[in-house]
N, C-alpha and C positions, 0 to 999 in steps of 0.2 A: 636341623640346625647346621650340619656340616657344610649342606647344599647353600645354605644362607650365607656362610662364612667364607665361601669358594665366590659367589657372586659380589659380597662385598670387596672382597679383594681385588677384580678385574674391576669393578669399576674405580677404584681407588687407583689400580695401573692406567685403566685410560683416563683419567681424569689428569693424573699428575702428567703424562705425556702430551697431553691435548695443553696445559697451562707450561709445561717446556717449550711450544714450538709456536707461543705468543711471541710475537717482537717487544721487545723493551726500547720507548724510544723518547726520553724526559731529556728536560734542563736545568742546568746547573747555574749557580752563580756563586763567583769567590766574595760577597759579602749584597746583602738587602740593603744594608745602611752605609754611605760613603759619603764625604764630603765631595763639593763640587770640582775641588781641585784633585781629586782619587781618581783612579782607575777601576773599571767595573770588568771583571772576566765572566763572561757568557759559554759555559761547553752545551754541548747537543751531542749527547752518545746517544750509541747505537748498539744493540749486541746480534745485531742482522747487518747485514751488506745489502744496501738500496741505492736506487735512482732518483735524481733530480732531486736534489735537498734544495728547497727554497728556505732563507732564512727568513725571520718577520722584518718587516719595518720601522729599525732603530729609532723611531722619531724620539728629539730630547737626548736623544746622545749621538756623541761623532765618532764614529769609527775609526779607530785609529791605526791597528791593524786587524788581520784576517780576511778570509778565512783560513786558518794554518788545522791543516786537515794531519790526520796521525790515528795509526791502526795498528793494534797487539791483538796476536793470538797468543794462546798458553794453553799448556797440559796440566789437568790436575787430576790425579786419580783415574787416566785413563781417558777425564772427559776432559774434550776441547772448548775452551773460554775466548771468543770474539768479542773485541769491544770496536767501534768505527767513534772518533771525535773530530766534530768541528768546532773549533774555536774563534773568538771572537774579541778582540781587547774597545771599550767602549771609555770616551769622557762624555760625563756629564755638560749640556750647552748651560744647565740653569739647576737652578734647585727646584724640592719638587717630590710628591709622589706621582712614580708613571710604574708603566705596567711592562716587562719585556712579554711581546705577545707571541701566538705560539708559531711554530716552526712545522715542516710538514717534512714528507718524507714517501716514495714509494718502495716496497717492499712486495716481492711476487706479486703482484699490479695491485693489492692493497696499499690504500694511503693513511697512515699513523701522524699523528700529530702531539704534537708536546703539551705542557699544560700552564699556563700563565703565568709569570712571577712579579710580583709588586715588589719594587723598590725604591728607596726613600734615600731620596739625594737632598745633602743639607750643608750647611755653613764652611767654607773653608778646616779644615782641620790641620794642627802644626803636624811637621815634618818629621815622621820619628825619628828618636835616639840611639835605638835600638841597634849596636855595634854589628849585632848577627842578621839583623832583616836586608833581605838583599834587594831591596827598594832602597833601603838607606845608601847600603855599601855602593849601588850604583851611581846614586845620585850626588854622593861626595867623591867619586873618582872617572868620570864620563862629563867632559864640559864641551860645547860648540860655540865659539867663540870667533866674531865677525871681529878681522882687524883692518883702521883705514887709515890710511896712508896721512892724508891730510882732512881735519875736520873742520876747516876754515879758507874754503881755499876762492879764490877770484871766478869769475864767470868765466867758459870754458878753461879753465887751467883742469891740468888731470889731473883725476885720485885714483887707488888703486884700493878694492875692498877684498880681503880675501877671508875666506872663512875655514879654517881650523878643526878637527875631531882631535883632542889632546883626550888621551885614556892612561889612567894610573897603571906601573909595571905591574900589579896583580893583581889585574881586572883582563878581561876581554871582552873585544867583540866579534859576534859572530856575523853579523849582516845588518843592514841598515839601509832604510826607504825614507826616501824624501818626500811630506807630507806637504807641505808648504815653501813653495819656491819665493825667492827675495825676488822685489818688484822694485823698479828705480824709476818711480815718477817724475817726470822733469829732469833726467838725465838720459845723455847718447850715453850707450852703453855696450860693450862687446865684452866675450865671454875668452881671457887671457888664460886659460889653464894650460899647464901641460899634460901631453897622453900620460897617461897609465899615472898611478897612485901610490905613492913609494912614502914609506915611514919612514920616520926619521925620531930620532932622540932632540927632545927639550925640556924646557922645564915651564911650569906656569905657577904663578905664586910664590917663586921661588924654590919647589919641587920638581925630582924627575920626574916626565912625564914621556910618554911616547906618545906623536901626532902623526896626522896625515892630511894634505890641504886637498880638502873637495872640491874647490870649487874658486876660482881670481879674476874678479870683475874689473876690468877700467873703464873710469865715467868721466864724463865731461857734464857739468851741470850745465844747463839753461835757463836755468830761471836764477833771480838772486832772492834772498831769504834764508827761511827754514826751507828745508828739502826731507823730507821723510825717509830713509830704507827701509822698507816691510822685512821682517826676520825670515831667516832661512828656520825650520821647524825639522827634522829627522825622529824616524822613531826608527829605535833601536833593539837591538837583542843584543842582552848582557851578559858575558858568565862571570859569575861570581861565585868566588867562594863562601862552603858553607860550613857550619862547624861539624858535621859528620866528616867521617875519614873513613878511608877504604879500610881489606885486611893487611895493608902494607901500611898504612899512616899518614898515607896520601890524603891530601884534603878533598872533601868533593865537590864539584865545583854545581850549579844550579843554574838558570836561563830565564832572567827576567826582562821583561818589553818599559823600555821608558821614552819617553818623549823628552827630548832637548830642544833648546831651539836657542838660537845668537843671539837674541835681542835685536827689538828696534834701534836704530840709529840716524841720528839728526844731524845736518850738515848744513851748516851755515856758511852761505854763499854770498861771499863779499861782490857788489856792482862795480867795473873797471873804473876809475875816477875819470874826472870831468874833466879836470883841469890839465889842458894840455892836450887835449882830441883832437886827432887830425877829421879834417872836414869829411875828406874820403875814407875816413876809418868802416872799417865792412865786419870787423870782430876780430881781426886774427891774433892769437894770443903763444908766444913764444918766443921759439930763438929760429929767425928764417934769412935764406939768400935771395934775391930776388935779379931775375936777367931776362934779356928779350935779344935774341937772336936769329937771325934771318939766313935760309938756306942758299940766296944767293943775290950781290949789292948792282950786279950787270946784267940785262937781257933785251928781248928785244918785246916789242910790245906784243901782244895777245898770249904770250908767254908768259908763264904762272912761277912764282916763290911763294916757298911759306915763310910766316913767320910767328915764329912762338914765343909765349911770355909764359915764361914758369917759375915756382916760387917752391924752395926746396927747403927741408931742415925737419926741425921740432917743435908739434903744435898741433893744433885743432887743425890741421889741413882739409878735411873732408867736411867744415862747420863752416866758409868764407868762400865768397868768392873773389874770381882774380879781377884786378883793375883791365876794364875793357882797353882794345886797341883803336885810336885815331888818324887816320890817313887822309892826303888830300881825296877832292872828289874827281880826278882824273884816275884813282886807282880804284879797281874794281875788285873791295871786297867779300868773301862769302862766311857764313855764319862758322864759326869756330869749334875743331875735334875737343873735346874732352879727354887728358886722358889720367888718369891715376894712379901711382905705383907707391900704394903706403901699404905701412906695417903696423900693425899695433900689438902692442907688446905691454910690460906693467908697468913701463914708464908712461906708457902712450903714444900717438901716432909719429911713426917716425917716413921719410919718403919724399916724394917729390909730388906734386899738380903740375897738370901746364892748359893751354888754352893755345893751340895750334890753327892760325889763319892760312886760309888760301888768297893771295893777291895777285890780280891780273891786270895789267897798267895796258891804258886804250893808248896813248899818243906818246913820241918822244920826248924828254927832257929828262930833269934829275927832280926829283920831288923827295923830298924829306919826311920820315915818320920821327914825330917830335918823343921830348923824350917823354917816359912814362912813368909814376910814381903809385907806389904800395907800400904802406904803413900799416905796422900792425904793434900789440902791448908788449914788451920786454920783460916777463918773470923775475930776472934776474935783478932789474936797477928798478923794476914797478915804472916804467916811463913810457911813454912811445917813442918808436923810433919810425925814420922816413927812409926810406931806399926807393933809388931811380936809375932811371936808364937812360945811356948815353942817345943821343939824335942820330939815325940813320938814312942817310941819303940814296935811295934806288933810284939809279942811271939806267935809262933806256933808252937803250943806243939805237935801235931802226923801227922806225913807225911813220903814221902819221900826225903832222902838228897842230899844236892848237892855234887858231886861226887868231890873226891882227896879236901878235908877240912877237917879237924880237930877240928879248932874252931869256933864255930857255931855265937862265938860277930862277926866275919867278914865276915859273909853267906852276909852280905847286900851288899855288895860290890867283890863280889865273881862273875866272869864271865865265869868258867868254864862248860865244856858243861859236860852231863851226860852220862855215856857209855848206846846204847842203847841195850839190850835186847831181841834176836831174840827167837821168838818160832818157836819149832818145825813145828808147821804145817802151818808154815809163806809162802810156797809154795804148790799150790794142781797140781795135772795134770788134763787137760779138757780128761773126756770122748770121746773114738772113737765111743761107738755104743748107737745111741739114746732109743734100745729095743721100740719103737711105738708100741702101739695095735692099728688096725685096728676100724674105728668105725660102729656100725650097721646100714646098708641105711632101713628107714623105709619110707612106702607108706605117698602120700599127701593123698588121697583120707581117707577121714572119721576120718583124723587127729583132730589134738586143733586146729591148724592153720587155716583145712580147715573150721570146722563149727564156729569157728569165722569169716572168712573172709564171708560165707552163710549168718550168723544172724546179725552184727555190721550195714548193712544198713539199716534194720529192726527199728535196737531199735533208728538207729537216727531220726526216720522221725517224735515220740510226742514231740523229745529235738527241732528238728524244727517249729516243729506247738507252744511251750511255749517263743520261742525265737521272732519267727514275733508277738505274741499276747504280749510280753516285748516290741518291736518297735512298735507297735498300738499304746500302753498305753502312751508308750514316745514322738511318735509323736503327739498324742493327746493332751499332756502336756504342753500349750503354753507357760504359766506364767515358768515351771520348763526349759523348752528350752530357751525361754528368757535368763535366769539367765544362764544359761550353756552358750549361745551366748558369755553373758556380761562378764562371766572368760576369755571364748577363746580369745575375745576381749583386754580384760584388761591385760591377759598375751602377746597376738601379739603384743600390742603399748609398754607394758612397754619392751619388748622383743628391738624394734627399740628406745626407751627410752634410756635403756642400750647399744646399737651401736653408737647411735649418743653423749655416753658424750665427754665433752670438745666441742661440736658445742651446744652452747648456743639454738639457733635459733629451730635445728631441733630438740633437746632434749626434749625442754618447748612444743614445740608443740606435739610432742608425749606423754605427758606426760599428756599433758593435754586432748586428746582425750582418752587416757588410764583413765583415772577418770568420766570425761563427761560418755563416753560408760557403764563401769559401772554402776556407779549410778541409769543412764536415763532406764537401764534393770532390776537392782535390785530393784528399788523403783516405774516401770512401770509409767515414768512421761515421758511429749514429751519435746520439745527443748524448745519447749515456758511456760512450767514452773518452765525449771531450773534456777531458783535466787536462792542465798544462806540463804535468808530467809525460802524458801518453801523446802530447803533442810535439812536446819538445826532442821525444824519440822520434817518429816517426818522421819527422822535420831532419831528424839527422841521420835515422835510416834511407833518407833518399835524398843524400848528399847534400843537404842546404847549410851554407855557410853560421857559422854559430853568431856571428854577429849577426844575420839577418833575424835565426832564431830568438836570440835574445829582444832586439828591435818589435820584434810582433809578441811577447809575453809582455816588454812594458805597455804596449799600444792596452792591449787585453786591462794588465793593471789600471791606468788611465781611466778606463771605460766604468771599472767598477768604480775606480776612487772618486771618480768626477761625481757620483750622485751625490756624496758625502762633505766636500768641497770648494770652495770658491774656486770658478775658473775665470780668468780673461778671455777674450776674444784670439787675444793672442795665441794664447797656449790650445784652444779649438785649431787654427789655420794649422800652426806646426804639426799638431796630431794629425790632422786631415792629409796633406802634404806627405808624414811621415809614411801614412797607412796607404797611400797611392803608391810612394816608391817601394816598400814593405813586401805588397803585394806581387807589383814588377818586378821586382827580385827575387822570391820563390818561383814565379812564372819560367825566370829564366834558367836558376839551377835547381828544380828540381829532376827529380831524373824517375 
């Protein structure tokens, strides 16, 4: 019986050791049942340290953030407690029972997998009341709020939209990601913010509030009507206080994720009136000067002046163009510089245009450039007004004349043609006899030719023997092959990057194997420690500038957010463009 009693027990120690050094690797969810307008919280612990977590495929709900990864060890009784979590915040797109499916995970090259959870998304649900739920407290002290300057305003007249995070004094925020960028259909639109991001005390409601402006758009509408703004959307991390306190009496504070967003806004765009249009009207809409000034009134003919018409002040200046120049047909115009030197600011476009001619006058006299006129709308009195320029006469004092005139005040309107001039030797005869000399046949043998073509294989064979011991060296070169790999790489995907824009799907994904490949070469790390933690070290252990750092984490963000997402075509180029320069930039400072 003893022997029996000794054998029970060992197996009962291996048994319980052999069910200790099982991986634990299940899903959580902060509720089964949520209405559609709720938040659904997804964890995936871990009490093992593993590779390559793939999540399942969200379908029926949008990701709104994650994945926000977080790891505790602890002592208890001598034994050590691991836990590894990724997190997940999920909206519902519909109502609905779906399924979150499962999750995987590699562990000592064993793959563990999660186990499925059904959840049941249903009708709107009201907003709790509940003073202590820090869903509530967030959502009554966290507003993002689009303000705009003018919500009725004329065809190109400017608005200025700016948008707001106002947060109650005892609330915070800890960070916040732009989920949904504001879209201005049918508006020119430039992006007026200033650098850096500075709080400021207000109040909203009539309440203290502390703000800080993200983001100041100035638009020029194009079209007249309704005009839609699409909402700017943020999701956020909240701290809020909860009704627990420390052992000092302190309150303690909590970290909740919400989703804000400004609201849509409509902008009705008044058409400029009818009544009163000049014929030549082209759009321009403000307070402008207009001049036409010429670099010089005397010269001599085949000699060249400019002359420029430019239209200076406040206005759509970049939305119009300038009234073209008229000259006789005895001056010999060429097509006209461009040049621009505006500002735009939250008033809107402030600076000058011009339209710079080169004129070269063939024949003597005084010719006249008549005067020239530019109209454009007046904001101020709502009228048109008409500005013109005085008549300028260019005097060309040495040349030749136009033929059968007399008086040179009316060369400028003078269409007669000029007798032309035949020389003498205006016709030759071709030669009948070509007179050829004969050329000398000289021998190949003991030629340049020949004892080059004798010694040229000679001298190539040390340029051979320097050229294989160049490929020794290079192929030897693992770490510098690498990194050559990792360009060939990073131009091939960005290469298919650039074929696939406008296909959202296959774009992000090339885009983002063009960055992964990269990196995993240039910083000689495997798959399993790319996090962007371990990259954003190693990015700054070898000296790369923290904005280029930061620039290639959002690219990474992007990539994943885009599956989840509405992108434009637009917002694909900028990324593409971004991850070109991105790239060029670690190339150049790393070290």
């Amino acid at each position: 019986m003893k022997h029996i009693k000794h054998i029970t027990l060992v197996l009962l120690i291996f048994t319980s050791g052999l069910l200790s050094a099982q991986v634990k690797f299940e899903a959580k969810v902060s509720k089964k049942k949520l209405g559609v307008n709720e938040r659904l919280r997804v964890d995936f612990v871990m009490d093992k340290d593993g590779d390559n977590f793939n999540a399942p495929n969200f379908e029926n709900f949008k990701i709104v953030a994650g994945p926000n990864q977080s790891v505790s060890t602890s002592w208890i009784n001598g034994k050590r407690t691991y836990k590894k979590t990724y997190s997940f915040f999920l909206a519902p797109k519909k109502r609905g029972n779906f399924t979150i499916k499962q999750a995987t995970i590699v562990v000592n090259d064993q793959i563990y997998k999660t186990s499925p959870i059904k959840v049941t998304v249903t009708k709107p649900v009201e907003k709790p009341k509940d003073g202590n739920n820090a869903d509530y407290i967030a959502s009554e002290n966290i507003h993002l709020v689009a303000s705009v300057s003018n919500s009725n305003p004329y065809l190109n007249q400017a608005i200025t939209v700016e948008y707001r995070l106002y947060v109650s004094p005892n609330t915070g925020v800890s960070n916040w990601r732009e989920i949904d960028n504001p879209t201005f259909d049918g508006f020119w639109s430039q992006n007026t913010s200033s650098k850096g991001q500075k709080i400021k005390n207000g109040t909203y409601k009539g309440e203290d509030y502390r703000y800080v402006t993200l983001h100041k758009y100035t638009l020029y509408p194009q079209k007249t009507g309704k005009l839609d703004i699409e909402p700017l959307s943020l999701d956020i991390t909240v701290d809020v206080p909860t009704s627990r306190r420390d052992i000092f009496g302190g309150r303690l504070m909590t970290q909740v994720h919400k989703t804000v967003s400004a609201g849509k806004r409509t902008i009705n765009v008044k058409p400029l009136p009818e009544e009163g249009k000049p014929l030549d009207f082209t759009g321009a809409v403000g307070e402008f000067n207009f001049n036409l000034s010429t670099s010089k009134t005397e010269l001599n003919a085949t000699e060249s002046l400019q002359a420029k018409i430019e239209v200076s002040g406040k206005g759509n200046l970049k939305l119009f163009e300038l009234p073209k120049l008229n000259v006789p047909s005895a001056l010999e115009v060429y097509e006209p510089e461009h040049q621009e030197a505006v500002k735009t600011n939250a008033s809107g476009m402030q600076g000058r245009i011009s339209d710079t001619y080169t004129i070269v006058p063939q024949y003597k006299g005084k010719y006249p450039i008549p005067s020239i006129s530019f109209s454009y709308f007046d904001l101020k009195t709502e009228t048109y007004k008409r500005l013109s320029t005085n008549e300028t006469v260019i005097n060309v004092l040495e040349g030749p004349t136009i033929a059968n005139t007399d008086n040179t005040e009316s060369t400028a309107n003078n269409t007669s043609k000029q007798a032309v001039v035949l020389n003498s030797n205006q016709f030759a005869f071709i030669k009948t006899k070509a007179n050829l000399i004969p050329k000398e046949d000289t021998p190949f043998f003991k030629s340049t030719t020949f004892w080059t073509t004798l010694f040229v294989p000679f001298l190539a064979i040390p340029l051979a023997i320097v050229f294989r011991r160049k490929k020794a060296e290079r192929d030897a070169d693992v770490t510098g092959n690498r990194i050559r790999k990792a360009d060939r790489l990073a131009k091939r995907y960005l290469g298919e990057a650039k074929k696939a824009l406008g296909n959202k799907e296959a774009f992000y994904i090339a885009l983002e194997k063009a960055l992964h490949n990269y990196l995993k070469a240039k910083l000689n790390i495997e798959t399993s420690e790319f996090s962007k933690d371990r990259i954003k070290t190693l990015l700054a252990e070898r000296k790369v500038e923290s904005s280029v750092i930061l620039d290639f984490e959002s690219l990474l963000e992007s990539c994943e957010l885009a599956r989840y997402t509405p992108i434009t075509s637009v917002t694909m180029q900028q990324d593409y463009d971004k991850a070109a320069q991105t790239i060029n930039k670690i190339d150049k400072q790393i070290r």
